[in-house]
N, C-alpha and C positions, 0 to 999 in steps of 0.2 A: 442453561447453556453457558458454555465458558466465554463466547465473545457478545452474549449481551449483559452478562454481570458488569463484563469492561466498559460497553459501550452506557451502560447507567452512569459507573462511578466517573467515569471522562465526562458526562454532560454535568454530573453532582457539584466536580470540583473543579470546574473551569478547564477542564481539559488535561486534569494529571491523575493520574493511575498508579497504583502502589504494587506488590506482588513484585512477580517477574519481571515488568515494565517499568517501574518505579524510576525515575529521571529517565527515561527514553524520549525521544520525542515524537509522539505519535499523534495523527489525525482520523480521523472517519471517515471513508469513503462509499458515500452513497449512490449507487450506481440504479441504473433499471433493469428488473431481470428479462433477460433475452426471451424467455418461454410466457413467463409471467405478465411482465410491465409494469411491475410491482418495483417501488423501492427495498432496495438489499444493503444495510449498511456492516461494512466491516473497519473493525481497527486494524492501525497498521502504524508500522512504524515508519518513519522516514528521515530521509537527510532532503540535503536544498542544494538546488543549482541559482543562478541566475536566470532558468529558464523557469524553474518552476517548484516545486515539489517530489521527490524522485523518491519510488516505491517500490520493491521489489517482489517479483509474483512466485515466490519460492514456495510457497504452501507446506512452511514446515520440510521441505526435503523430499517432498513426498512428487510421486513421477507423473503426476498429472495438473495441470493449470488450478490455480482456485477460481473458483466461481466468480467473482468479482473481475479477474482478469479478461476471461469468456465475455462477463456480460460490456466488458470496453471495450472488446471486437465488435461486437454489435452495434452496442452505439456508445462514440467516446466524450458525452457530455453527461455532466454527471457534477455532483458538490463534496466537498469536503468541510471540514470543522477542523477547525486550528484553534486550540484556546477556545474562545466563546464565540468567535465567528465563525456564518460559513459561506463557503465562497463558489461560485460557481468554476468550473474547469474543465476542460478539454484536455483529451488522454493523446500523447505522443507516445507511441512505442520506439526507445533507442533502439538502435540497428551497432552493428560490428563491431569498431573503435569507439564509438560513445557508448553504446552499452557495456563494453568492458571497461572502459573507466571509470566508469559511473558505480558499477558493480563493485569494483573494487575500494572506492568512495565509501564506501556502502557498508560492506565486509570490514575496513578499516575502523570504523565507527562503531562497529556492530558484529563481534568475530562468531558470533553465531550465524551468522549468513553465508561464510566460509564453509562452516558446516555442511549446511544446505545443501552448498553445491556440489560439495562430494558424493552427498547421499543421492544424487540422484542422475541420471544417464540424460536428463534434458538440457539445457538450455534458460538457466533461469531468466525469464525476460525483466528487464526494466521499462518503468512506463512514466512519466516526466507529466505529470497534470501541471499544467500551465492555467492563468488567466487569456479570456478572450483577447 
């Protein structure tokens, strides 16, 4: 499967990834799944606020939430991997004006996230994983 070839070579090489992703700056985000209660880790990209870590739940463009997003409704404690650490984190969902900034942050860094949002009639949400 395509995001655990990524999530190997992220743990292989200290946290860097070649392909598509290649200088991106991406973490892992291990969540519990909501049905399950199984750890679910996904790669993802992200940019940084001073609050936290800031990740967007675009799913590729596609018109329904990714799984990872759903399982931080449920419960938004959960760990990430930067580099070779990982850290525990609590999921903040932006709301209005900060998630439109924030998105655009985002999209500027990342103009495929611009994409995203065209491709799709929702609302892509932003979720800001913070330390305790």
């Amino acid at each position: 499967m395509f995001n655990e070839r990524i999530i190997e070579e992220f743990r292989a090489n200290e946290g860097k990834v070649g392909g598509p992703f290649e200088g991106a700056s991406m973490l892992l985000l291990t969540t519990t799944g909501r049905r399950t209660g199984k750890p679910r880790t996904s790669p993802l990209v992200y940019t940084t606020t001073e609050r936290g870590w800031v990740v967007a739940a675009s799913n590729a463009g596609a018109d329904e939430h990714p799984q990872w997003f759903l399982n931080l409704h449920a419960d938004p404690h959960a760990t990430i991997e930067v580099g070779t650490q990982t850290v525990p984190v609590e999921a903040r969902f932006a709301e209005a004006e900060e998630r439109d900034r924030l998105y655009a942050a985002h999209a500027e860094r990342m103009p495929g996230f611009a994409e995203y949002e065209l491709a799709t009639q929702r609302t892509i949400p932003i979720v800001v994983l913070a330390t305790g």
